[in-house]
VMD Tcl script that draws the C-alpha trace (Angstrom):
set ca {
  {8.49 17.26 28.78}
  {9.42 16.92 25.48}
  {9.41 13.14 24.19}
  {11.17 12.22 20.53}
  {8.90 8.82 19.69}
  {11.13 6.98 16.86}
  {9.99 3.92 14.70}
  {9.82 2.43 11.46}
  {6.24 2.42 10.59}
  {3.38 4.47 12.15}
  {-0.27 4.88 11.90}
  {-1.94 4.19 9.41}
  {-0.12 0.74 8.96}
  {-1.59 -0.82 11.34}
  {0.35 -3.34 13.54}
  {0.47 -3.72 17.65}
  {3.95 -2.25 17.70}
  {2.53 1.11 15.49}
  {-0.87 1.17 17.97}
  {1.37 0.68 21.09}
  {3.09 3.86 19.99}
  {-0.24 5.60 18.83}
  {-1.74 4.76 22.41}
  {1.18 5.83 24.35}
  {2.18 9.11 22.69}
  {-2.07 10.08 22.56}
  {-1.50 9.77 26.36}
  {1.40 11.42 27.14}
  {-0.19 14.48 25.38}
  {-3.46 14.35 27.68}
  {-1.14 14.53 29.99}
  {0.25 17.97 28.77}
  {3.87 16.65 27.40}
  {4.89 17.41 23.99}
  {5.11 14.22 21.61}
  {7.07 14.00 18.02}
  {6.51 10.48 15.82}
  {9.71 10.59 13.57}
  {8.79 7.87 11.44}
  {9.01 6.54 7.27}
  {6.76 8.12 4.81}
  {6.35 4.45 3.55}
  {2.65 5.45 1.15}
  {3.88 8.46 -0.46}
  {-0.13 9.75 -0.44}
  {0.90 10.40 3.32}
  {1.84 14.43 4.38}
  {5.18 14.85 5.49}
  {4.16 16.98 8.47}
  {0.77 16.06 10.15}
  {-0.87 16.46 13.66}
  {-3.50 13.78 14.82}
  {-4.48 14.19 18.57}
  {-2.40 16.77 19.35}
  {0.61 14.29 18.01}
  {3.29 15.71 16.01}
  {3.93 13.48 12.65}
  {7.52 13.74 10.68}
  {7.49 11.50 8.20}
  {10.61 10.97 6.05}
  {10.54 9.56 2.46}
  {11.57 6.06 1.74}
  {13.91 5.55 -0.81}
  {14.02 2.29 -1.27}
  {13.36 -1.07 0.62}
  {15.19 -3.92 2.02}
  {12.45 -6.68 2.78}
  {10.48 -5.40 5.34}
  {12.98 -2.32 6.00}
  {13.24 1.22 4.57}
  {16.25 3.17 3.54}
  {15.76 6.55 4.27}
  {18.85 8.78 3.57}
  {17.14 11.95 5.47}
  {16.94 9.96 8.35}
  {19.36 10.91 10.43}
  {19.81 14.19 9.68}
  {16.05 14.62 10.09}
  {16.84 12.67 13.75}
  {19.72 15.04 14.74}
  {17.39 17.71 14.15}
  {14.89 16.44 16.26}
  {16.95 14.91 19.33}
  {18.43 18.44 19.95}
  {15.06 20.03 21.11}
  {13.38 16.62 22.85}
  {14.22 16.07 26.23}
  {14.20 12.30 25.62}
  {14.52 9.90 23.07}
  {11.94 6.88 22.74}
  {13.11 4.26 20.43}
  {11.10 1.23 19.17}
  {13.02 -1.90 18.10}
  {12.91 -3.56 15.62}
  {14.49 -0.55 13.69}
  {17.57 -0.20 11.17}
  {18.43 3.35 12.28}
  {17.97 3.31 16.37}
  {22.02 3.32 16.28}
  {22.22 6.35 14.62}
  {19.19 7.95 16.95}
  {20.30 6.58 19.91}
  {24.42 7.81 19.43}
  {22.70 11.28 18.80}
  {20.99 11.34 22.17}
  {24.53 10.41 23.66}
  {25.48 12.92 21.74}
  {23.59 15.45 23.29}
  {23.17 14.04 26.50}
  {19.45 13.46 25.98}
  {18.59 9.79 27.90}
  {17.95 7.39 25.44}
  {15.18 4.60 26.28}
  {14.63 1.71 23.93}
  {11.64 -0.37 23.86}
  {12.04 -3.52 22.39}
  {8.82 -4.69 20.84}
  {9.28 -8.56 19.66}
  {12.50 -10.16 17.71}
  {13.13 -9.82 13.92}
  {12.15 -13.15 12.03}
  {12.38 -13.02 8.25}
  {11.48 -15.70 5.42}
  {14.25 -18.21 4.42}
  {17.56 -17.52 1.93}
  {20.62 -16.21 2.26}
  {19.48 -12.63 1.49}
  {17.20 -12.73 4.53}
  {19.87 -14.23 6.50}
  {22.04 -11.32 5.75}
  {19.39 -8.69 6.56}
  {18.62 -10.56 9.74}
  {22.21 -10.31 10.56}
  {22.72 -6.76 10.06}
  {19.42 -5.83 12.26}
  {20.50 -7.86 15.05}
  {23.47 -6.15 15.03}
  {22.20 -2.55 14.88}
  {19.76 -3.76 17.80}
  {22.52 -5.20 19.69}
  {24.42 -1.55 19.11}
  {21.43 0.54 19.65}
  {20.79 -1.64 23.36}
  {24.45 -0.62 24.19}
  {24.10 2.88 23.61}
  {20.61 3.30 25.53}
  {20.46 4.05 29.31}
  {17.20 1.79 29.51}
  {15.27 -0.62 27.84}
  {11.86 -1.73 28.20}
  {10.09 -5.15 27.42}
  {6.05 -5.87 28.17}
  {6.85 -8.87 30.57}
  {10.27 -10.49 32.38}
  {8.79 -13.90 30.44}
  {9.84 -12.66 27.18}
  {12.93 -10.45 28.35}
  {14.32 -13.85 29.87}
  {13.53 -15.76 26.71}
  {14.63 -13.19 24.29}
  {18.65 -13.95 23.10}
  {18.52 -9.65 22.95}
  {16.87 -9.02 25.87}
  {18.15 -11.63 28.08}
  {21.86 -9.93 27.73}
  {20.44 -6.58 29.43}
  {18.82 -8.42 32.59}
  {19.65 -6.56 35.59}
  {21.58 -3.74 33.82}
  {19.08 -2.02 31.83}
  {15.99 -3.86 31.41}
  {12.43 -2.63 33.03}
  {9.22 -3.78 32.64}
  {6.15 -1.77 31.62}
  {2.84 -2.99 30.97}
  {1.46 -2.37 27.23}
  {-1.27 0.25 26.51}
  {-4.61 -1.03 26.04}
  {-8.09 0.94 25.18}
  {-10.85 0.89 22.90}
  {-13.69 3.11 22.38}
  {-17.02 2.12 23.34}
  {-19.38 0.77 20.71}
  {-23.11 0.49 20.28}
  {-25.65 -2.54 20.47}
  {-26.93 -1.25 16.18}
  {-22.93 -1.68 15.57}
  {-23.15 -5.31 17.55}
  {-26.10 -6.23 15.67}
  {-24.61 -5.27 12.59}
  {-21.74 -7.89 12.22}
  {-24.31 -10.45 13.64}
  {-26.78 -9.95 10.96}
  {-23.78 -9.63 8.22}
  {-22.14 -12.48 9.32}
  {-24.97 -14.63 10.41}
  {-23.93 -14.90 14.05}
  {-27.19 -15.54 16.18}
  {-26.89 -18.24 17.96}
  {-24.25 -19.78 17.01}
  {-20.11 -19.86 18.23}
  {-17.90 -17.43 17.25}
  {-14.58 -17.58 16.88}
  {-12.22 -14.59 16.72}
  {-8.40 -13.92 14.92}
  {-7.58 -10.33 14.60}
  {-3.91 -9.79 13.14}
  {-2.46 -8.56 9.13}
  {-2.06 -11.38 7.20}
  {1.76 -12.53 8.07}
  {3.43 -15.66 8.05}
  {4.11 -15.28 11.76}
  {1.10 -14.62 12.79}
  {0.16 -18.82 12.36}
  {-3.14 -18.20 10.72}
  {-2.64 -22.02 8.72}
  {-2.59 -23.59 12.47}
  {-6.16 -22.13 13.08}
  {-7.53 -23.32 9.28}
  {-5.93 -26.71 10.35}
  {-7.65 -26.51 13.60}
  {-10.66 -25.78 11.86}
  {-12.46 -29.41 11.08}
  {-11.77 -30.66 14.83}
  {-13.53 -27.81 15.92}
  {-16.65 -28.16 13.35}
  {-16.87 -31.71 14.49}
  {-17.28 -30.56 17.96}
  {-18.82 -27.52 17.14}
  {-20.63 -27.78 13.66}
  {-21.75 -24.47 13.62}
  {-19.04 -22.30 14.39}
  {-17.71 -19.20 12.21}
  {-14.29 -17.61 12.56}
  {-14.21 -14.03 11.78}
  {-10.64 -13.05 10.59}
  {-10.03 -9.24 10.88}
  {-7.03 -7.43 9.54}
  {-5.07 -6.35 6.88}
  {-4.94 -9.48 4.16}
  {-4.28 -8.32 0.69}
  {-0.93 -6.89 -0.40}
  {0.74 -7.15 2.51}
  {4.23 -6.17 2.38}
  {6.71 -9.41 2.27}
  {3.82 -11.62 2.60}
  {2.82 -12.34 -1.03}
  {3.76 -15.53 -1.26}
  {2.16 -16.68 2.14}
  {-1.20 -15.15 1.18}
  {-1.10 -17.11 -2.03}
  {-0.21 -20.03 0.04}
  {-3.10 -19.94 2.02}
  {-5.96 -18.97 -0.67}
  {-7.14 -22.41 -0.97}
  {-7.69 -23.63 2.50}
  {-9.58 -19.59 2.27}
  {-11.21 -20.90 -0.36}
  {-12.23 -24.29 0.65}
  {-13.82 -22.95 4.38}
  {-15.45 -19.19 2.59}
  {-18.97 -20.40 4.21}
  {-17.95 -19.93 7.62}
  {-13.75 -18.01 7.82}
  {-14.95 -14.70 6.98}
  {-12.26 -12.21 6.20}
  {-12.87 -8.73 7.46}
  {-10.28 -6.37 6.38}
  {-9.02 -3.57 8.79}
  {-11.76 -2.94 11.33}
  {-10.84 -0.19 14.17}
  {-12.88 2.12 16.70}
  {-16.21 1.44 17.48}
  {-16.61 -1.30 15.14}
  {-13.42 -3.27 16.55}
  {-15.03 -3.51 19.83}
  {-18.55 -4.57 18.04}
  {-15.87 -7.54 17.08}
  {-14.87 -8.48 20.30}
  {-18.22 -8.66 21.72}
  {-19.34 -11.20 19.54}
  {-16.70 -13.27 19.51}
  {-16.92 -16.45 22.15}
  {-13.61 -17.07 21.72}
  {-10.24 -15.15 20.52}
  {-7.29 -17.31 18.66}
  {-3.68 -16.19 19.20}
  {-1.62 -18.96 16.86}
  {1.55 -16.90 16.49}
  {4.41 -19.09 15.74}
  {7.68 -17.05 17.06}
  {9.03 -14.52 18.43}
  {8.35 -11.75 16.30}
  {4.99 -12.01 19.21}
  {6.10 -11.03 22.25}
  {2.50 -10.83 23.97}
  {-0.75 -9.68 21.91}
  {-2.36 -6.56 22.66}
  {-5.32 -8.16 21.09}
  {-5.22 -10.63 24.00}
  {-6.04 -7.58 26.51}
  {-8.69 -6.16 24.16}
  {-10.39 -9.27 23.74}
  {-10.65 -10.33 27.93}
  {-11.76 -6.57 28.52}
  {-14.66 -7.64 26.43}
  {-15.56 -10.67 28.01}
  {-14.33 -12.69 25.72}
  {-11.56 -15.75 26.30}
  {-9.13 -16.38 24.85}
  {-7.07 -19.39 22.71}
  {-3.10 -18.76 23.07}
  {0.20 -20.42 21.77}
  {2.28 -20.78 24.59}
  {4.89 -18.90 23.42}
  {6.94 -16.99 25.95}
  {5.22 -13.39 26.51}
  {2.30 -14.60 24.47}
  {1.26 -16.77 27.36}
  {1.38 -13.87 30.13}
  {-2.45 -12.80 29.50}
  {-3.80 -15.72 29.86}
  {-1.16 -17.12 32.76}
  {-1.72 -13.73 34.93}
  {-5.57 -13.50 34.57}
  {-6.36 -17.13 34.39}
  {-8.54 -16.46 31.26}
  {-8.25 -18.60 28.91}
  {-6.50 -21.65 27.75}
  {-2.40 -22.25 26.56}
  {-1.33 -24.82 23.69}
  {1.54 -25.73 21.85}
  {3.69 -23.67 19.69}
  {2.20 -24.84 16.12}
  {-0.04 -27.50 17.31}
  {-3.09 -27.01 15.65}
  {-4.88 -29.94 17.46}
  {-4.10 -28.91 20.54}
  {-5.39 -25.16 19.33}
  {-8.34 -27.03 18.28}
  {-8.83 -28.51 21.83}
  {-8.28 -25.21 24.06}
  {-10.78 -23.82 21.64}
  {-13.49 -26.47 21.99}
  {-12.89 -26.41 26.16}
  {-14.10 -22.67 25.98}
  {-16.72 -22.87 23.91}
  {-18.09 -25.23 25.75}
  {-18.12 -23.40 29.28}
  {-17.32 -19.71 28.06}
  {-18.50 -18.36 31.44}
  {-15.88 -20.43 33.50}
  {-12.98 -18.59 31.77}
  {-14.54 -14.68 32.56}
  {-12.73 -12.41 35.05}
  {-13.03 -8.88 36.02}
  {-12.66 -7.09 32.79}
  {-12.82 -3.85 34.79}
  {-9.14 -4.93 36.43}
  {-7.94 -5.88 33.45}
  {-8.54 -2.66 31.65}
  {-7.41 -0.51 34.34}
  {-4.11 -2.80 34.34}
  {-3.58 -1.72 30.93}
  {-4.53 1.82 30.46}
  {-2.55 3.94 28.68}
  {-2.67 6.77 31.25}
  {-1.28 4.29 33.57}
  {1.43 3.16 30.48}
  {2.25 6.78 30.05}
  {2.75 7.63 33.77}
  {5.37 4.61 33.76}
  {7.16 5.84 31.37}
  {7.45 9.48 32.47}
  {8.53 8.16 35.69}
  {11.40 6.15 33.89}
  {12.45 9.00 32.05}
  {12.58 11.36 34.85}
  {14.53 8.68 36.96}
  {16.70 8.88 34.05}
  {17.08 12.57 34.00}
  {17.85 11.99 37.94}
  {20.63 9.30 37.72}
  {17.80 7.15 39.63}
  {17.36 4.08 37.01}
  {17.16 0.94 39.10}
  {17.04 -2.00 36.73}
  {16.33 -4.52 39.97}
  {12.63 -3.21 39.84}
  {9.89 -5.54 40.76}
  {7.35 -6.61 38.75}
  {4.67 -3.83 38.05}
  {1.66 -3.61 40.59}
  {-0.75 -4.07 38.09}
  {0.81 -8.00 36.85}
  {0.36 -8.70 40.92}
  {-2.98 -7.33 40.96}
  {-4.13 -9.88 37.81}
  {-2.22 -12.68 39.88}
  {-4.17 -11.69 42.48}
  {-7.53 -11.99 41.06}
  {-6.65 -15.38 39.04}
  {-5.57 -17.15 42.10}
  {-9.04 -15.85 43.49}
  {-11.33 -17.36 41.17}
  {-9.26 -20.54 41.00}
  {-10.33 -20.89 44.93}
  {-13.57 -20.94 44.12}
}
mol new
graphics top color blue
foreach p $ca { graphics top sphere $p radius 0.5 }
foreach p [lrange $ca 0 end-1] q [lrange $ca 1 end] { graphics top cylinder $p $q radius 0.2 }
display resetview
């Protein structure tokens, strides 16, 4: 099968939404389909045309950008191009141009499948307001013209104001691709020795430095935690200098950086064998995130398939790792002393909160992803969609295995 992947930004900006689409389309070529990534040339030190994994790479130069957003007047013609060979089209929202894509799959009579990755939320003013406008209308246009969409959980698809409009017409659930490679104990030791770990808590936060993201409600969190726990260190990995958009935030932020440098470390971008190194230090993972631009946290599933529990806002979405596996503690939206408290209740009984990481990963593996998908897209092909689908296997197997331990 031939698969058309479309989005705004791809590897190497790194974001869930870009390694969600990374994972997935590596997959579906093991499995011997064809993949295309038609996606911005937003660094212009990036080729055009590139191959990584046996993934086809079309990059098209920006021309200029709208906040976050790129204008890209080869775009569509670059899409048309595209749609007529694929044998489906895979678009991921939030995108300005899935209209355009998904009208030329109509077009051609090429099914048209939209995943919908998290809601749009940009900084205050009326500019912003506008631009928000105008994407939630393209979504709402692009949703129309699709045959299915796709969400990670019916928790956020019921919460969403987009999804919620497509329940029981078009909207499916597929569980998120999750893997990492394996890592070595010199790589483990490594960040312990750098970092100064031995012996004492850890405390993990792996996201780009973004004003959603909620990385102040952890540094408020902070001095409950020290009192309870006065050697703990957070290790922040990401992105966190020159973020696009998120200038002002970072210089927001600097001094409460500043004032806790002997124990927030910030990483940078870590990935492979060194990102799992991460997780298996860490005693504890922090997911703050504020809104709905997080619709669940990949990092969640990477964390808990290293042993490692984890901290989460109760957001809607957000909440489904730790509500289906039972691993981990939920707080408020924005409460950082709340945040501060789940955090101290699993570092003080870490082993309490540990499941079968095994299940976990094998609930999220990309094969498993990929063969979702392909089925959806050959119902499609079939006239077979049926929206009413229940919940996928693997969410009842992690219910399963939560209400398990909890009888023990």
């Amino acid at each position: 099968m031939k698969i058309l992947e479309v989005l705004t930004y791809y590897r190497p900006w790194i974001s869930g939404l870009t390694i969600y689409v990374e994972r997935l389309s590596r997959a579906l070529v093991r499995q011997g389909h064809d993949v295309t990534v038609l996606t911005s040339r937003y660094d212009r030190s990036l080729p055009l045309y590139d191959v990584s994994d046996g993934v086809k790479i079309v990059r098209v130069p920006v021309a200029a950008r709208v906040s976050k957003g790129a204008l890209m007047p080869s775009f569509g013609p670059m899409a048309w191009k595209l749609a007529q060979s694929a044998d489906v089209i895979h678009l991921h929202l939030p995108q300005f141009d899935a209209p355009g894509v998904a009208l030329r799959g109509r077009l051609l009579g090429k099914p048209v499948v939209l995943t919908y990755h998290c809601d749009l939320k940009l900084p205050q003013g009326a500019f912003n307001r506008a631009v928000d406008w105008v994407v939630q209308l393209q979504n709402k246009l692009a949703g129309n013209l699709a045959d299915a969409i796709v969400t990670y959980t019916r928790d956020y698809g019921t919460h969403s104001p987009y999804l919620s409009q497509f329940l029981g017409k078009k909207l499916t659930i597929i569980p998120p691709p999750v893997e990492l490679p394996p890592t070595t104990a010199a790589d483990v030791r490594q960040l312990q020795e750098k970092y100064d770990l031995h012996g004492r808590p850890v405390i993990g936060f792996i996201a780009r430095l973004a004003a959603e993201k909620g990385v102040e409600v952890l540094l408020n969190a902070l001095p409950a935690i020290r009192q309870a726990h006065p050697n703990a260190v957070i290790l922040h990995a990401g992105p966190y200098r020159d973020i696009i958009g998120e200038e002002a935030y970072a210089a927001q932020l600097e001094p409460l950086f500043q004032k806790y440098r002997s124990f927030y470390h910030l990483l940078g971008p870590i990935e492979g064998a060194k990102l799992t190194a991460f997780y298996k230090n860490l005693d504890c993972l922090c997911i703050p995130s504020l809104n709905s631009t997080e619709s669940f946290g990949l990092v969640q599933i990477e964390a808990m398939i290293n042993q490692t529990p984890v901290a989460a806002c109760a957001l809607p979405g957000v909440r489904q790792p730790v509500t289906m596996t039972g691993m981990g503690e939920l707080s408020a939206v924005g409460g950082h002393e709340a945040l501060a408290q789940a955090v101290i209740r699993i570092l003080n009984d870490k082993p309490a909160y540990q499941r079968d990481a095994q299940l976990i990963a094998d609930s999220f593996s990309p094969g498993q992803t990929a063969v979702a998908y392909l089925n959806l897209f050959t119902d499609l092909q079939r006239g077979r969609f049926d929206p009413a689908a229940p919940e996928p296997p693997a969410y009842q197997q992690l219910r399963a295995m939560r209400d398990q331990m909890a009888k023990r």
